[in-house]
C-alpha positions as YAML, in Angstrom:
chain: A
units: angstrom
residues:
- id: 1
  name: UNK
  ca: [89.01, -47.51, 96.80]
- id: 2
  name: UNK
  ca: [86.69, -50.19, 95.86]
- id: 3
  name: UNK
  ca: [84.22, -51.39, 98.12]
- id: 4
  name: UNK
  ca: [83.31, -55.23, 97.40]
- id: 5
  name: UNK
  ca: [80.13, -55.43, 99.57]
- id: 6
  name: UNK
  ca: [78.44, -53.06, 102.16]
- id: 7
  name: UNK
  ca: [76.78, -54.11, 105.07]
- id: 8
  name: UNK
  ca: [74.05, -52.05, 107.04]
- id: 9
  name: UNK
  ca: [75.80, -50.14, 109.55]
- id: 10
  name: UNK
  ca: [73.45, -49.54, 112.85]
- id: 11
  name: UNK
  ca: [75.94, -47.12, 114.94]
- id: 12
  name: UNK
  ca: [77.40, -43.80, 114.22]
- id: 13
  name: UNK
  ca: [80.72, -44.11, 116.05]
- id: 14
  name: UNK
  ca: [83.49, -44.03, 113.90]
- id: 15
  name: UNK
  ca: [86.95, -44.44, 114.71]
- id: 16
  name: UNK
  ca: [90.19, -44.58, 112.64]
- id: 17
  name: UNK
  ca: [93.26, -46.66, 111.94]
- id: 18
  name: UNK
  ca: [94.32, -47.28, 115.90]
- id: 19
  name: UNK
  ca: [96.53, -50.19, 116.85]
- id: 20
  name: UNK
  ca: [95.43, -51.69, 119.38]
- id: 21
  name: UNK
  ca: [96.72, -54.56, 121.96]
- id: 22
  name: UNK
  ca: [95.35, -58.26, 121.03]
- id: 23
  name: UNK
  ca: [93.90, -60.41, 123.75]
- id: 24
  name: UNK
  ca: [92.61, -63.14, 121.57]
- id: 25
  name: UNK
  ca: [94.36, -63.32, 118.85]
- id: 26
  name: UNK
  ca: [97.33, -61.46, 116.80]
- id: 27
  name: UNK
  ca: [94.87, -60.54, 114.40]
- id: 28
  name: UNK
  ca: [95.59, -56.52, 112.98]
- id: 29
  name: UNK
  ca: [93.08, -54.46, 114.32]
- id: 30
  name: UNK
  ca: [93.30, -51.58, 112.38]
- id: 31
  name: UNK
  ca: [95.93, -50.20, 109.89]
- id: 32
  name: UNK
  ca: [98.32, -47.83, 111.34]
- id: 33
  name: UNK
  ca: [97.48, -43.71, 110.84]
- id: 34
  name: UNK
  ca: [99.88, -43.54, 107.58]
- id: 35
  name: UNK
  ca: [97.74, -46.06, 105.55]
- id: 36
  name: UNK
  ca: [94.81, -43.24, 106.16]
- id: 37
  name: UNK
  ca: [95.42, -42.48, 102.24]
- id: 38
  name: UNK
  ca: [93.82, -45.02, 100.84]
- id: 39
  name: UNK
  ca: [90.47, -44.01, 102.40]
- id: 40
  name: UNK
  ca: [90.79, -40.70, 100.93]
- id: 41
  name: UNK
  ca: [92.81, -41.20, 97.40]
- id: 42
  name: UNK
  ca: [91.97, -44.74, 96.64]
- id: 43
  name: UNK
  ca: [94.42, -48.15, 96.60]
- id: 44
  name: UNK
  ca: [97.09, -46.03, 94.47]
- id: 45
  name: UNK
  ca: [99.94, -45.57, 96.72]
- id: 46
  name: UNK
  ca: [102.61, -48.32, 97.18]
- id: 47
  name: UNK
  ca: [102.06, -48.37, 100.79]
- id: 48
  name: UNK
  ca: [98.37, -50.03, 99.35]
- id: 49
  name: UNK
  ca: [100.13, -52.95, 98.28]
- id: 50
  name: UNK
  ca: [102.18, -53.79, 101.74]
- id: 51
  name: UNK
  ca: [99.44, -56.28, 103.08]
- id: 52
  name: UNK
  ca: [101.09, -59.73, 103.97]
- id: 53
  name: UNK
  ca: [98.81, -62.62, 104.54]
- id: 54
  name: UNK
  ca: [99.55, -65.14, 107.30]
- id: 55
  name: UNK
  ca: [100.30, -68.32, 106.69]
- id: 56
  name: UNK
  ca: [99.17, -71.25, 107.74]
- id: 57
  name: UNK
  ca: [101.88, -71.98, 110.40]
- id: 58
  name: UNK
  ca: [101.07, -68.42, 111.79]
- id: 59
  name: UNK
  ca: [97.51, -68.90, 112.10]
- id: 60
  name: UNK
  ca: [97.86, -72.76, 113.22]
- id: 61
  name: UNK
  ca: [99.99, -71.14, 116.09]
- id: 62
  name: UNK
  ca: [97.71, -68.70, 117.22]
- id: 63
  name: UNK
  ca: [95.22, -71.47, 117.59]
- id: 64
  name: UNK
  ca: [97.07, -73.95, 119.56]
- id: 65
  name: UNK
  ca: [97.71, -70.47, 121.62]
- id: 66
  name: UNK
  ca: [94.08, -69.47, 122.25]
- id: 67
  name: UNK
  ca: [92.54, -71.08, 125.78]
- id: 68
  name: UNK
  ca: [89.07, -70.42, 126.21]
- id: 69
  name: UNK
  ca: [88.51, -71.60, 129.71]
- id: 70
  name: UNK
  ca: [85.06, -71.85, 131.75]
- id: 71
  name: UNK
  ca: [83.37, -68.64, 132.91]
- id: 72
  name: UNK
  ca: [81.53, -68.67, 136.43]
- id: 73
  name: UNK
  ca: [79.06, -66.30, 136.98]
- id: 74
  name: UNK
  ca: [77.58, -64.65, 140.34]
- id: 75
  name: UNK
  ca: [74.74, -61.98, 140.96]
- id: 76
  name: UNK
  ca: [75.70, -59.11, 143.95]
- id: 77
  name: UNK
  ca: [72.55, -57.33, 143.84]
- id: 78
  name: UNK
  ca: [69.98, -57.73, 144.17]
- id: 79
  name: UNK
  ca: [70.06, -60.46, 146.62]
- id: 80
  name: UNK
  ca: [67.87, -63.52, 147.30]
- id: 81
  name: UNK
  ca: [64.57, -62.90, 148.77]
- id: 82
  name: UNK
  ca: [64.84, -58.91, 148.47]
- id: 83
  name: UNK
  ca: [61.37, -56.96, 148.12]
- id: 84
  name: UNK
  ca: [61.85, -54.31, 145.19]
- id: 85
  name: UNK
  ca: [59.28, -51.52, 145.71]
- id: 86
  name: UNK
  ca: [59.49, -50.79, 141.82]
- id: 87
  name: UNK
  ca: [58.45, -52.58, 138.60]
- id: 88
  name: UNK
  ca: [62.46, -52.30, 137.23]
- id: 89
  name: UNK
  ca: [65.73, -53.49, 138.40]
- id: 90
  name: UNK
  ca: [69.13, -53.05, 137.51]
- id: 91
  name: UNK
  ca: [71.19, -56.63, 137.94]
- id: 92
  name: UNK
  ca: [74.21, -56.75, 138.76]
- id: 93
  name: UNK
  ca: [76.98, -59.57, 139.18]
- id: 94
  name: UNK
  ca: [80.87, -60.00, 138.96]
- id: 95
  name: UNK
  ca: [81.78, -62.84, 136.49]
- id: 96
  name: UNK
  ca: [85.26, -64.80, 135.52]
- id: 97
  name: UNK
  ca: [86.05, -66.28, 131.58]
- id: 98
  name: UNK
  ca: [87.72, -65.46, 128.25]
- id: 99
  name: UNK
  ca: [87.29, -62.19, 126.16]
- id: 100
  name: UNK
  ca: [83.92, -62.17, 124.75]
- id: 101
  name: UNK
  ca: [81.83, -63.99, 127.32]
- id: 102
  name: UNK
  ca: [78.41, -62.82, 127.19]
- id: 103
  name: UNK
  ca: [75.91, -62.78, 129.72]
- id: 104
  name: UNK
  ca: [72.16, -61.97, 129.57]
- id: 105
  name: UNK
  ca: [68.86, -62.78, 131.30]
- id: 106
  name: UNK
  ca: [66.33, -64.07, 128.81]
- id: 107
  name: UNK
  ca: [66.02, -61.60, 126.26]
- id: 108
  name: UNK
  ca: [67.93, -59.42, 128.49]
- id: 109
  name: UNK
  ca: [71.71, -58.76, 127.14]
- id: 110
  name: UNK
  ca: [74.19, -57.19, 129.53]
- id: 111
  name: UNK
  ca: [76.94, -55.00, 129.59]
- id: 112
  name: UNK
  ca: [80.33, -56.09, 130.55]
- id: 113
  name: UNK
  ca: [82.97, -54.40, 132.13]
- id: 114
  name: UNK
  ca: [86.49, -55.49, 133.86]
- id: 115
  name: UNK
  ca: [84.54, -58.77, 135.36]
- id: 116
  name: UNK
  ca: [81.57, -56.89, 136.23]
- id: 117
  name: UNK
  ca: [77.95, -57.05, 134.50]
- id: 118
  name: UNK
  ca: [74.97, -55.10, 134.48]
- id: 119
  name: UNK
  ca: [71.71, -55.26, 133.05]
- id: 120
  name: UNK
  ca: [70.34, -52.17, 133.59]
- id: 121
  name: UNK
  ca: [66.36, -51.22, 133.94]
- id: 122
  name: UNK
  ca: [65.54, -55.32, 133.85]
- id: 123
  name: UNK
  ca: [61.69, -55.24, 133.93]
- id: 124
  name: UNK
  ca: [59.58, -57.30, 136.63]
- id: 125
  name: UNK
  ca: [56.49, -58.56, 137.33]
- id: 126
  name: UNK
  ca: [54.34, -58.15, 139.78]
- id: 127
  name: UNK
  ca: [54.95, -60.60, 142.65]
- id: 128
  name: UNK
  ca: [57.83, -63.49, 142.17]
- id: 129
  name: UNK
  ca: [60.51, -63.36, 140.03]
- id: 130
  name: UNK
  ca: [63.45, -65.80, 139.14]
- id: 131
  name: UNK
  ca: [66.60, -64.33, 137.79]
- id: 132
  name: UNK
  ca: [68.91, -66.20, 136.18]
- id: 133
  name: UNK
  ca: [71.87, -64.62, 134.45]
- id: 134
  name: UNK
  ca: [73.49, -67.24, 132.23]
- id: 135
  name: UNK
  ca: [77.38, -66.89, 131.01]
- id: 136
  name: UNK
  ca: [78.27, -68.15, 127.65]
- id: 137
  name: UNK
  ca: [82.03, -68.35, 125.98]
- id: 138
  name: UNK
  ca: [82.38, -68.19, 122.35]
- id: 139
  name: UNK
  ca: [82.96, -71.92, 122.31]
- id: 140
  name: UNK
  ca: [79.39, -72.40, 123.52]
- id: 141
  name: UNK
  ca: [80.42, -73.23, 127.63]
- id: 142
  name: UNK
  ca: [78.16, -71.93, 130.46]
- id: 143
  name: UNK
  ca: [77.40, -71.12, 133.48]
- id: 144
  name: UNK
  ca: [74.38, -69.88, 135.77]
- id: 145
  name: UNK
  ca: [73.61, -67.95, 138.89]
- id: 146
  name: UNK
  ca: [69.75, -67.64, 139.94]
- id: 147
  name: UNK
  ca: [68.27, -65.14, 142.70]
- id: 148
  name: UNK
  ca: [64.56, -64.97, 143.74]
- id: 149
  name: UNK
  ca: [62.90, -61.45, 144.25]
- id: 150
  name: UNK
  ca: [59.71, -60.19, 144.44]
- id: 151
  name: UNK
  ca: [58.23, -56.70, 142.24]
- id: 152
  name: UNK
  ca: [55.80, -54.36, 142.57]
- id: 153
  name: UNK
  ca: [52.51, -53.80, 140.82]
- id: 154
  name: UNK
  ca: [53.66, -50.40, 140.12]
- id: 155
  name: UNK
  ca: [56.70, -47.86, 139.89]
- id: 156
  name: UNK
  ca: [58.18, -46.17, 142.41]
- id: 157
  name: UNK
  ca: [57.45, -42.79, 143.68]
- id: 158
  name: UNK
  ca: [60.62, -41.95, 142.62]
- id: 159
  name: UNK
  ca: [61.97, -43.14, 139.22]
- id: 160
  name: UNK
  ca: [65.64, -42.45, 137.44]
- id: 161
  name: UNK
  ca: [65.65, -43.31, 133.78]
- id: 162
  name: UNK
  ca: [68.54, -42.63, 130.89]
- id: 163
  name: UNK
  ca: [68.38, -41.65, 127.41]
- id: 164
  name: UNK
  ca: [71.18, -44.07, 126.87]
- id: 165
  name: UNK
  ca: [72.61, -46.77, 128.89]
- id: 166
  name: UNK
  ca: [75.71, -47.38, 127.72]
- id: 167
  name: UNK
  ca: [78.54, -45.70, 125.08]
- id: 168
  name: UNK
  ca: [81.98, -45.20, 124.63]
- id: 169
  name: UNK
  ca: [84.04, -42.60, 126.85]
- id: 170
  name: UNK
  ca: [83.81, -39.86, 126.84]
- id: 171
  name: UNK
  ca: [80.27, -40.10, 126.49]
- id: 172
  name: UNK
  ca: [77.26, -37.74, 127.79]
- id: 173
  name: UNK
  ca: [73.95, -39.06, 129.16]
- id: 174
  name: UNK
  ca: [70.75, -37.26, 130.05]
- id: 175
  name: UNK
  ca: [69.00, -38.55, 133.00]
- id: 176
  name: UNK
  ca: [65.02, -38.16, 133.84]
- id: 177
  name: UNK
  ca: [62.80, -38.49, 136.89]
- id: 178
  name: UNK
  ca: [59.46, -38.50, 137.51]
- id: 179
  name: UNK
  ca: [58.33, -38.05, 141.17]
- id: 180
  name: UNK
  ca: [55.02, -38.42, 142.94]
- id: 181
  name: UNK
  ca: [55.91, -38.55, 146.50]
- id: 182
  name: UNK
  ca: [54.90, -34.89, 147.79]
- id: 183
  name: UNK
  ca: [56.28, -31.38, 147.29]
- id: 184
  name: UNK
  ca: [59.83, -31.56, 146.57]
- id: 185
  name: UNK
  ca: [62.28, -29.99, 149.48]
- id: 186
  name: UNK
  ca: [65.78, -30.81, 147.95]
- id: 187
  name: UNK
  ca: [67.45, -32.53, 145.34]
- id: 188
  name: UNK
  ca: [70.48, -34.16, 145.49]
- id: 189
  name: UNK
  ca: [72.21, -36.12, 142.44]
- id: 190
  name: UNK
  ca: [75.52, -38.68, 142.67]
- id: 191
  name: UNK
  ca: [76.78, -39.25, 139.15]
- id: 192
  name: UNK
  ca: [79.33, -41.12, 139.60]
- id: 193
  name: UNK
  ca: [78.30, -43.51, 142.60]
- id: 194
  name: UNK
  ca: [81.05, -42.43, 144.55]
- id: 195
  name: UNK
  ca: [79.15, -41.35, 147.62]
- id: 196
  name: UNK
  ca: [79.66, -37.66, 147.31]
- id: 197
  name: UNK
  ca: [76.56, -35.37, 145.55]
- id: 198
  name: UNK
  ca: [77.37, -33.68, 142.28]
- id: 199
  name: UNK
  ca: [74.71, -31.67, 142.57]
- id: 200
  name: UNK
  ca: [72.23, -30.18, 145.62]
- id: 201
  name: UNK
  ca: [69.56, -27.35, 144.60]
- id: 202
  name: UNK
  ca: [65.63, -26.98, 145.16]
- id: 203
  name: UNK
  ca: [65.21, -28.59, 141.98]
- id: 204
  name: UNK
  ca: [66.32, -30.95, 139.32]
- id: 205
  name: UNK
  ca: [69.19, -29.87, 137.63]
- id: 206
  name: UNK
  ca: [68.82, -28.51, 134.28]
- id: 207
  name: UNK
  ca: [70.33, -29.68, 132.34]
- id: 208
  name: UNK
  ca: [69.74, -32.82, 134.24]
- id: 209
  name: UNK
  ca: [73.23, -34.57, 132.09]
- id: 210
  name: UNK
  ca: [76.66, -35.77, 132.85]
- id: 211
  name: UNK
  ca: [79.58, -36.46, 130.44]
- id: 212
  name: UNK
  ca: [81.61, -39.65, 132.00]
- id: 213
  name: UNK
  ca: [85.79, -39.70, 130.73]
- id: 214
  name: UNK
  ca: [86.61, -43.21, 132.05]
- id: 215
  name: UNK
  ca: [85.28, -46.44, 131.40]
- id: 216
  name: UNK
  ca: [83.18, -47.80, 134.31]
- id: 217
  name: UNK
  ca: [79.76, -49.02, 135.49]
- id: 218
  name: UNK
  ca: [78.34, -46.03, 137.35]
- id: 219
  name: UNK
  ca: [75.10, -46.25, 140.10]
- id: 220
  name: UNK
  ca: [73.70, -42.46, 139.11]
- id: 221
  name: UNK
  ca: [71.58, -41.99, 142.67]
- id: 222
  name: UNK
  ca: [68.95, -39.23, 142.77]
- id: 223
  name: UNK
  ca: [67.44, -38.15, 146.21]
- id: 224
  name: UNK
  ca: [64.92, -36.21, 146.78]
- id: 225
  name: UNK
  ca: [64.27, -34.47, 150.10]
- id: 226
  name: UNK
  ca: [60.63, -34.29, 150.11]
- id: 227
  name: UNK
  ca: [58.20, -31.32, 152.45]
- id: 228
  name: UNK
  ca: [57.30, -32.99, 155.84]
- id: 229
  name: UNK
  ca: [60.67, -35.19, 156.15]
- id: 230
  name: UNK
  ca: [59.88, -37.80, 153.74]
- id: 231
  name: UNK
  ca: [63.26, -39.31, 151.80]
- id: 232
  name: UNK
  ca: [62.99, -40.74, 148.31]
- id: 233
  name: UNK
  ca: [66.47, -42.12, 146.14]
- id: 234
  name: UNK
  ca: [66.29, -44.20, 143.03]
- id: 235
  name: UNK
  ca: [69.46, -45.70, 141.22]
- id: 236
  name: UNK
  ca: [70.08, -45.99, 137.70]
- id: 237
  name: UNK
  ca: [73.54, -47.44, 136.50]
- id: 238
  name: UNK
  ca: [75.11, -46.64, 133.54]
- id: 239
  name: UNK
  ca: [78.04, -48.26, 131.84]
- id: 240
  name: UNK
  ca: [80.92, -46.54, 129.74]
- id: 241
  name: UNK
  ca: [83.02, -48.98, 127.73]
- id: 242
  name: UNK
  ca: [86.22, -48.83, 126.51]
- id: 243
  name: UNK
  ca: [86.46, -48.70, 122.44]
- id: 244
  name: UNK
  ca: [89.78, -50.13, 122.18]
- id: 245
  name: UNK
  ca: [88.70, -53.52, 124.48]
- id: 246
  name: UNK
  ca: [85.54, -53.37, 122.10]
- id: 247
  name: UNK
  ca: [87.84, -53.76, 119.11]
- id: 248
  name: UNK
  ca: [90.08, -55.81, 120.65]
- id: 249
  name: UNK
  ca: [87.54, -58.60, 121.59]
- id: 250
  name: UNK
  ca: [85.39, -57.73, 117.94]
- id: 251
  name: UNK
  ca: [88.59, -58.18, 115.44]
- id: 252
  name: UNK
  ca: [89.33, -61.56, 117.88]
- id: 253
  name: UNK
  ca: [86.02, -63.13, 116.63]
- id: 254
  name: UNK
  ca: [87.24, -62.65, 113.31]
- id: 255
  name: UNK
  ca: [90.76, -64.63, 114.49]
- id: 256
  name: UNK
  ca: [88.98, -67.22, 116.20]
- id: 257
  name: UNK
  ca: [87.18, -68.07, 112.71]
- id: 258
  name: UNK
  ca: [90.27, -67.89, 110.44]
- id: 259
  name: UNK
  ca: [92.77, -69.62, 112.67]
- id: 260
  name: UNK
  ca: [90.10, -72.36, 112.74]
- id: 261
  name: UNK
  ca: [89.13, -72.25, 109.11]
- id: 262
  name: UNK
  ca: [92.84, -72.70, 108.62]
- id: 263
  name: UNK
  ca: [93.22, -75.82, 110.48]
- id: 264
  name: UNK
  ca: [89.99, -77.12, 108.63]
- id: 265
  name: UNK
  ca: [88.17, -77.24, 112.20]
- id: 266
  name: UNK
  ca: [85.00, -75.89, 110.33]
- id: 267
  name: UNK
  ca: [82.58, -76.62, 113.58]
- id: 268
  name: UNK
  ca: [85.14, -74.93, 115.30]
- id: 269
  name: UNK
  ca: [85.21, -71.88, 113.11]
- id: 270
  name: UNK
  ca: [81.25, -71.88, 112.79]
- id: 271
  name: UNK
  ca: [81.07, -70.81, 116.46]
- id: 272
  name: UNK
  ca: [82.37, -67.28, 115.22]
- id: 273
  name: UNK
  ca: [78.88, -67.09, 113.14]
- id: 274
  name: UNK
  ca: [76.13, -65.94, 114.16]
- id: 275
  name: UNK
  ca: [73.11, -68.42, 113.25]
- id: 276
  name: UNK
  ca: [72.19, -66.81, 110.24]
- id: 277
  name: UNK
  ca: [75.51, -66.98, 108.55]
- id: 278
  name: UNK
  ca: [76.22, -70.19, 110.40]
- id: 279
  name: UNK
  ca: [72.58, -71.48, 108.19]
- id: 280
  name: UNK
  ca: [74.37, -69.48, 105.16]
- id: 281
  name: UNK
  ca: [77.86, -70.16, 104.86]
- id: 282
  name: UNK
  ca: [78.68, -74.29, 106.83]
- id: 283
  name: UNK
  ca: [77.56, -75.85, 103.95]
- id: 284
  name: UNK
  ca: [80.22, -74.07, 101.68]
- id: 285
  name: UNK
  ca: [83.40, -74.52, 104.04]
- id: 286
  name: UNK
  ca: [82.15, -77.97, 104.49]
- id: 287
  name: UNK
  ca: [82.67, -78.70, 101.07]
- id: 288
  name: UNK
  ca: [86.27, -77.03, 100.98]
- id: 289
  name: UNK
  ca: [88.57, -79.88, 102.05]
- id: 290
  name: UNK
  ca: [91.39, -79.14, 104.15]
- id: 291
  name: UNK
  ca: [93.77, -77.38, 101.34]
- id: 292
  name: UNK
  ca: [91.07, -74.94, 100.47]
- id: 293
  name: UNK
  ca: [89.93, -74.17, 103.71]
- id: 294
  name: UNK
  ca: [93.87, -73.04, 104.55]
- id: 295
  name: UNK
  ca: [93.90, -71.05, 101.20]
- id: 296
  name: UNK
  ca: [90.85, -69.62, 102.19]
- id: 297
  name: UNK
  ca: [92.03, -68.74, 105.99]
- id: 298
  name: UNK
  ca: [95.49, -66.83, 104.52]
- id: 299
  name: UNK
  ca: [93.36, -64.78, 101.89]
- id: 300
  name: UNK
  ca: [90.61, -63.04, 104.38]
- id: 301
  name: UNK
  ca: [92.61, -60.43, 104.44]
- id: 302
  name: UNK
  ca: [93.33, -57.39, 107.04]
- id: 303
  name: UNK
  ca: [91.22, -55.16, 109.43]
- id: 304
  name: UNK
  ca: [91.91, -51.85, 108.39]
- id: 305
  name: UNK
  ca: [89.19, -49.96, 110.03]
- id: 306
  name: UNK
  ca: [85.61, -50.25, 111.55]
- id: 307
  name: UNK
  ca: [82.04, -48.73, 113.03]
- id: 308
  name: UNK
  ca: [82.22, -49.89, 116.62]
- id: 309
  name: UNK
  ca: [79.02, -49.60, 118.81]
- id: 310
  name: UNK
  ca: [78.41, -50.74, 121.86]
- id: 311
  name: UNK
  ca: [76.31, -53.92, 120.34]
- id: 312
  name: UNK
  ca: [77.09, -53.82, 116.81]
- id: 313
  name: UNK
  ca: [80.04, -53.24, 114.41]
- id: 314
  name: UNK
  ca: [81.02, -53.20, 110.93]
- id: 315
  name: UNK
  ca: [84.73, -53.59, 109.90]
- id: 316
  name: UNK
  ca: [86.64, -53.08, 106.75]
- id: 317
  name: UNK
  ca: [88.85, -55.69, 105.71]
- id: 318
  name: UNK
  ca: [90.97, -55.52, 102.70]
- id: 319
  name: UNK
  ca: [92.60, -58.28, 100.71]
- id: 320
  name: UNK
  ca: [94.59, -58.54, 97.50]
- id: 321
  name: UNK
  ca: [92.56, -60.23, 94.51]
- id: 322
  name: UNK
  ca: [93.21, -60.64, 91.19]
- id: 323
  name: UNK
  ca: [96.30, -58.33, 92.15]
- id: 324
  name: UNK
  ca: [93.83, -55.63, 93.11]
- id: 325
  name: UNK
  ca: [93.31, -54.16, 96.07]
- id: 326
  name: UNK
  ca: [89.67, -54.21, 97.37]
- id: 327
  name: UNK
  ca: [87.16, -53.49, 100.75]
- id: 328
  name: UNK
  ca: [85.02, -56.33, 102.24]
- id: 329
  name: UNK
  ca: [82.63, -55.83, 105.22]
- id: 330
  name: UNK
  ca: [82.32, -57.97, 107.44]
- id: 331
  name: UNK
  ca: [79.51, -57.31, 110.61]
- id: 332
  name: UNK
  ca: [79.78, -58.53, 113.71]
- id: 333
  name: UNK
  ca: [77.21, -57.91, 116.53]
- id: 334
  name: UNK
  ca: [76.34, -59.58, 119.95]
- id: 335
  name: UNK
  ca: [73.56, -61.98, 120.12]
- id: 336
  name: UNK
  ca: [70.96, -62.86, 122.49]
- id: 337
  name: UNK
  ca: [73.35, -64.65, 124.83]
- id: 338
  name: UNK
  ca: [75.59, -61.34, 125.08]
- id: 339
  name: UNK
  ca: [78.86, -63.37, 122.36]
- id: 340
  name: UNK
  ca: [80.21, -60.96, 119.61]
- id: 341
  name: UNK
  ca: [80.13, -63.38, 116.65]
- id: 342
  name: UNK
  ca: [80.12, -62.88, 112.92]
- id: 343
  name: UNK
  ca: [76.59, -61.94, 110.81]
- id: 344
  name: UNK
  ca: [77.99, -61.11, 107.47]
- id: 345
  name: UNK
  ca: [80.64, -61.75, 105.57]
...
């Protein structure tokens, strides 16, 4: 096999020819097990050669198909005027719009999940803060919700931290504490938020890790049952994704800019990019003209595997040129507004 261009890949997770169902777009998101061979042997078996392009019609159709309608956004906790005795927060909010809506405060990017979000361990400041959690759609619509609360000057006497706040299932995190609230009694730990403890003991479990099967957001709550009566809980949610809506709303971004390079709607299409390539590569589809730009759109070529992570991916596409088979990479990450769009091609 001949690899055309390499991108830097940034996560570890591999995963291997699945089929997968298409929200946004009929795009192939991954070649089925049997094509496997060609990863191993090279392009030399006539199964190699079975790659149709769309056509225009196909793509055009897919297009007039995709609806990306307004999101709305809300925050559930914390609410409005709440005191948080700690110098973190985690955020959390339900939310309604198409695949790959992204939502983030500031900086801040969150984690998505069924119509939930979560931005976990959000730093605060001392005294007033004003969250606002911002939706955004691929197509560049948005919407807002704000809350008011007020932080601490400093942490908690009882603190719940992660090595890692989100992954794929199944998928193990380790958990730490740090406690400064007295001689510890009991210990009591709820992994999965469900209201029933995982654990009770003396002490901290060791080791202090869970491996989650199903995807979810999760509120891990630690309590502590200190000497002389005193209670102390801290919270720490987690979120386990599902790969296969990962890939599904990933190889969409890649639809949403072919089936729009096809119909020549080239500010259209440069909404897939992120605004490096945007900088990089508008001033080159610009100058294709409408028959090009189809051309172009039919001759991307097919997903036929990928590195998903939970924030960045890199995909394999192969396409037929010059009668030769070859590998392209294209990456695709989420930006500072939470959108999955295009950064190399």
């Amino acid at each position: 096999m001949k690899i055309h261009r390499c991108a830097l890949v940034l996560c570890s997770l591999s995963v291997g020819f699945l089929a997968s169902s298409i929200a946004l777009a009929d795009e192939t998101c991954g070649l089925p097990s049997t094509f496997d061979v060609i990863f191993i042997d090279g392009f030399d078996g006539a199964a190699a050669t079975a790659l149709a392009n769309p056509t225009v019609a196909q793509l055009e159709q897919r297009r007039r198909a995709r609806v990306l309608t307004a999101p709305t956004i809300a925050i559930t906790y914390p609410v409005s005027g709440a005191t948080i005795a700690d110098t973190k927060i985690d955020v959390v909010g339900t939310y309604t719009g198409p695949d790959n809506t992204g939502i983030a405060i500031g900086s801040a990017v969150a984690y998505v999940q069924n119509g939930q979000f979560v931005i976990p361990a959000l730093p605060l400041a001392s005294g007033s803060n004003t969250l606002t959690a911002v939706a955004t759609t691929l197509d560049g619509q948005t919407a807002s919700a704000s809350v008011g609360v007020s932080g601490a000057s400093t942490s908690a006497a009882l603190t719940l931290s992660a090595n890692q706040l989100a992954g794929f299932s199944p998928f193990t995190i380790t958990f730490r504490s740090a406690f400064r609230g007295g001689t510890i009694q009991s210990v009591a730990v709820d992994y999965d938020g469900n209201g029933t403890d995982d654990y009770t003991g003396s002490s901290l479990p060791s080791p202090f890790s869970h491996t989650y099967n199903s995807p979810g957001i999760y509120p891990v709550r630690l309590t502590i049952h200190a000497v002389g009566g005193s209670v102390y809980t801290a919270t720490q949610r987690v979120v386990i994704q599902d790969l296969e809506a990962v890939k599904t709303t990933v190889c969409g971004v890649f639809g949403y800019f072919r089936e729009n390079l096809a119909g020549n709607q080239i500010a259209t299409a440069t909404q897939a990019l992120g605004d490096a390539a945007k900088e990089r590569y508008t001033p080159f589809l610009n100058g294709l003209g409408a028959t090009n730009a189809a051309q172009v759109a039919t001759q991307l070529g097919t997903i036929a595997n990928g590195v998903f992570g939970v924030d960045t991916t890199s995909l394999i596409v192969v396409a037929t040129v010059n009668s030769e088979l070859l590998g392209f990479t294209v990456g695709i990450n989420r930006g500072d507004d939470g959108v999955w769009r295009i950064t190399d091609l």
